[in-house]
C-alpha positions as CSV (number, residue, x, y, z in Angstrom):
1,X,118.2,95.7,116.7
2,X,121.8,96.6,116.8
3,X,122.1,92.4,116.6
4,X,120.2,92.1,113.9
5,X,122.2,95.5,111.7
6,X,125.4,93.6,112.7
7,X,124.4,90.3,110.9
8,X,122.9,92.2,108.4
9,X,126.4,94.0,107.6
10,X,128.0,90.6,108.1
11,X,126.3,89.4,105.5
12,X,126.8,92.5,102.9
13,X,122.9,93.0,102.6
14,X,122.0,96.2,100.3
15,X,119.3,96.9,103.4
16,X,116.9,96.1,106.2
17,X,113.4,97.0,106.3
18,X,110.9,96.6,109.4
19,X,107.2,97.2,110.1
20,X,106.6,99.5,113.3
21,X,103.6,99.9,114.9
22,X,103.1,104.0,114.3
23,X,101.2,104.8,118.0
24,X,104.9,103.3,119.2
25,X,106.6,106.2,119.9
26,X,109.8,105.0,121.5
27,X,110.4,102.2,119.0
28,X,110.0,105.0,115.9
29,X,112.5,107.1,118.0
30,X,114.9,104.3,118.2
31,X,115.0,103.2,114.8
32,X,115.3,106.9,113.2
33,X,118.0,107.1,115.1
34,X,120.0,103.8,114.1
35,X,119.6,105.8,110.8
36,X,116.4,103.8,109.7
37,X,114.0,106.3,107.4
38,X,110.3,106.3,107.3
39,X,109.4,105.0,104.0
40,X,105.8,104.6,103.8
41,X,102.6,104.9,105.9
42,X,100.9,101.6,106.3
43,X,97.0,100.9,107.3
44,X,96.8,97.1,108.8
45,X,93.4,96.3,107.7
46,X,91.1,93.7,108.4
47,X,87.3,92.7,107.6
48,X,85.3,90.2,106.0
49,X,86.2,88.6,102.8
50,X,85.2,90.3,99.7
51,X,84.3,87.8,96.8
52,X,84.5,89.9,94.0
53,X,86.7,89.8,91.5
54,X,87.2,92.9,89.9
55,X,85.9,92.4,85.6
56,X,88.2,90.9,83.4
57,X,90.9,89.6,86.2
58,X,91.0,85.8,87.1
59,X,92.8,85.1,89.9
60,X,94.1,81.4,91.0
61,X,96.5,79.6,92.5
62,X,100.5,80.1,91.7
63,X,102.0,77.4,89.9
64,X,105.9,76.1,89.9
65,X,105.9,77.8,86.1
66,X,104.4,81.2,87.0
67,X,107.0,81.6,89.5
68,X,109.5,83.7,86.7
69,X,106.7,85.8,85.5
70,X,105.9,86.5,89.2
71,X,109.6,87.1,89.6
72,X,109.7,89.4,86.9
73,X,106.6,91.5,88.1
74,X,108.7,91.9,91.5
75,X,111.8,93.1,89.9
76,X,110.0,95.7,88.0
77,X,108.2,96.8,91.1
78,X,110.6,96.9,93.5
79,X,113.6,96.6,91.7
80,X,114.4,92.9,93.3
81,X,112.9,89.6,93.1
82,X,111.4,87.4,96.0
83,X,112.2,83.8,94.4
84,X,112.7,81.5,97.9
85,X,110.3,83.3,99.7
86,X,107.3,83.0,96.4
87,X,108.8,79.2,95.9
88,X,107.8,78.4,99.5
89,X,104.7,80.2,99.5
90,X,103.8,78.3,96.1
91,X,104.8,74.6,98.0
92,X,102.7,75.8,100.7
93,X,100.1,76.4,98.3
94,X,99.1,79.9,99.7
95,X,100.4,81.8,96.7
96,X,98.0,83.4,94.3
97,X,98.5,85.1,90.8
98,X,96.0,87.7,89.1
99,X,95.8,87.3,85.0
100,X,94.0,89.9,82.7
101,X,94.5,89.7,79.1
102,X,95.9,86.1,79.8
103,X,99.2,87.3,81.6
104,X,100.0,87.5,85.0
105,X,99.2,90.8,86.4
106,X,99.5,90.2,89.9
107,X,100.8,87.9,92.9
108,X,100.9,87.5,96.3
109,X,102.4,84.7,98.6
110,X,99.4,85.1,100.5
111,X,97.0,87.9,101.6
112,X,98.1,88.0,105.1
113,X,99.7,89.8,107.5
114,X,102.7,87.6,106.9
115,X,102.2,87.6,103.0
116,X,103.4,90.5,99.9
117,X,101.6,90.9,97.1
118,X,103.0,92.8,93.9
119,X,101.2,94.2,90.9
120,X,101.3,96.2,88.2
121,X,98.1,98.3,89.0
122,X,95.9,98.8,92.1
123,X,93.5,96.7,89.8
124,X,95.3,93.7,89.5
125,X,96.0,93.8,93.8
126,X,92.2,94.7,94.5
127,X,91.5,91.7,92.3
128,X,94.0,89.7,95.0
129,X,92.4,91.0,97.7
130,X,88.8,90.4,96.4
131,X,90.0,86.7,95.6
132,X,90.8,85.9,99.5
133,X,88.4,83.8,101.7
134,X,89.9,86.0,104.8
135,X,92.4,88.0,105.4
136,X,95.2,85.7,107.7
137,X,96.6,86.9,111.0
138,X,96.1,90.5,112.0
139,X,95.1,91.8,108.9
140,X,96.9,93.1,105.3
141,X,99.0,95.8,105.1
142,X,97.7,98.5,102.8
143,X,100.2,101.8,101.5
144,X,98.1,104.5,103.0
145,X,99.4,106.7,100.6
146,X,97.3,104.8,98.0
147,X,94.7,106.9,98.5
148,X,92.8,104.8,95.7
149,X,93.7,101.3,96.6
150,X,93.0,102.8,100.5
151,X,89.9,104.0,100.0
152,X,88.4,100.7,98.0
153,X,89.6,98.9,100.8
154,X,87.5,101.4,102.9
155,X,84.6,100.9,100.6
156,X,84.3,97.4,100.2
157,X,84.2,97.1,104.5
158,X,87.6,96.4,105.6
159,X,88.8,98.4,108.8
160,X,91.9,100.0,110.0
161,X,93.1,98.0,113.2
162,X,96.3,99.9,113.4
163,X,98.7,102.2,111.6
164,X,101.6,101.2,110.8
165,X,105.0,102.3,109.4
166,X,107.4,100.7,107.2
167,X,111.0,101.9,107.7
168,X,114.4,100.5,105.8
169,X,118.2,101.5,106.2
170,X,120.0,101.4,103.2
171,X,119.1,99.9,99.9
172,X,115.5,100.8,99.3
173,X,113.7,101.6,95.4
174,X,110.7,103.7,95.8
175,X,108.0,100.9,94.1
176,X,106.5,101.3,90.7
177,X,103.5,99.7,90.6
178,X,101.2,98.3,93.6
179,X,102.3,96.3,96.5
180,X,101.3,94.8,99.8
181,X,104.1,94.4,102.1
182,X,104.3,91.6,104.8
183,X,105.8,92.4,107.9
184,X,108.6,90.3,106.9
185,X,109.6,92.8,104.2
C-alpha cells in the first residue's frame, strides 16, 4: 500500500480510495493508520436477477453520444467525471443508461462487482439494477447507509455476502445523489 500512495503522490492525484472487506480487521487497522478514513459502509449483494423496471424508467444500452450526459450526471454526484473508464465500458458494451422523462437519469458501466453506477435518485439506480440479467462477479456494492435503496435490494431477494467498507485518503466529495461503487473506485 505504501507503493501504491507513493505513485499516487507521484502522480499529484487529489486521492485514493479502496474497498476493504469490513470482518478484515488487520487490513482496516492498517489503512486508518496510513491516514485512510472510513467513508461509507458497503453491503456486497448478490441474488437473482430482478426484471422489473421500476414505472416510467427505460433503461438500455449506453451509446458513444450519451457518454457527456453520463459525464455530467457523475460530476454532479460526485463532483468528478469517469470519461475513460464509461468510454471503455461503452466499447465493451457493458454500460447501461436509465431515461425518465426522456433524459438520462442514470448509468452504470456495468452492474458488477467491477462496475459504478451513478444516479440522480435511488429510482433511477433501482431501475439499473432491475434492468440486469445477473449481477457479475461477487456481487454489487450497495451504500448501506441507503437504508431505502438497501432495503429494496433486501425486498426484491438479493442477499448480503459480505460487508464491506469503502475508505479514501485525501480528495473525497460526500456524493449527492445515488451511486454504486466498484471496487475500483
Amino acid at each position: 500500500m505504501q507503493a501504491v500512495m507513493a505513485r499516487a503522490a507521484e502522480r499529484k492525484s487529489a486521492g485514493i480510495r479502496l474497498v476493504q472487506a469490513a470482518y478484515h480487521n488487520r487490513s482496516l487497522s492498517l489503512y486508518a493508520k496510513l491516514g485512510f478514513v472510513v467513508r461509507e459502509p458497503l453491503s456486497c449483494m448478490q441474488g437473482e436477477a430482478i426484471h422489473r423496471t421500476p414505472p416510467g424508467y427505460r433503461v438500455r444500452s449506453a451509446q458513444p453520444e450519451d457518454l457527456a450526459a453520463c459525464n455530467g450526471l457523475c460530476l454532479r454526484v460526485h463532483g468528478h467525471e469517469r470519461s475513460r473508464e464509461l468510454n471503455d465500458a461503452i466499447q465493451q458494451g457493458s454500460a447501461i443508461v436509465a431515461e425518465s422523462d426522456g433524459r438520462i437519469t442514470a448509468y452504470a458501466s456495468s452492474i458488477a462487482f467491477f462496475g459504478h453506477a451513478v444516479g440522480e435518485t435511488n429510482e433511477g439506480v433501482k431501475a439499473l439494477i432491475a434492468a440486469a440479467a445477473a449481477f457479475q462477479g461477487p456481487g454489487i456494492l450497495v451504500p448501506t447507509r441507503n437504508a431505502p435503496l438497501f432495503r429494496w435490494c433486501l425486498e426484491n431477494g438479493l442477499r448480503v455476502v459480505q460487508p464491506m467498507t469503502l475508505m479514501t485518503i485525501g480528495l473525497y466529495n460526500e456524493p449527492a445523489g445515488a451511486y454504486l461503487p466498484s471496487i475500483l473506485f
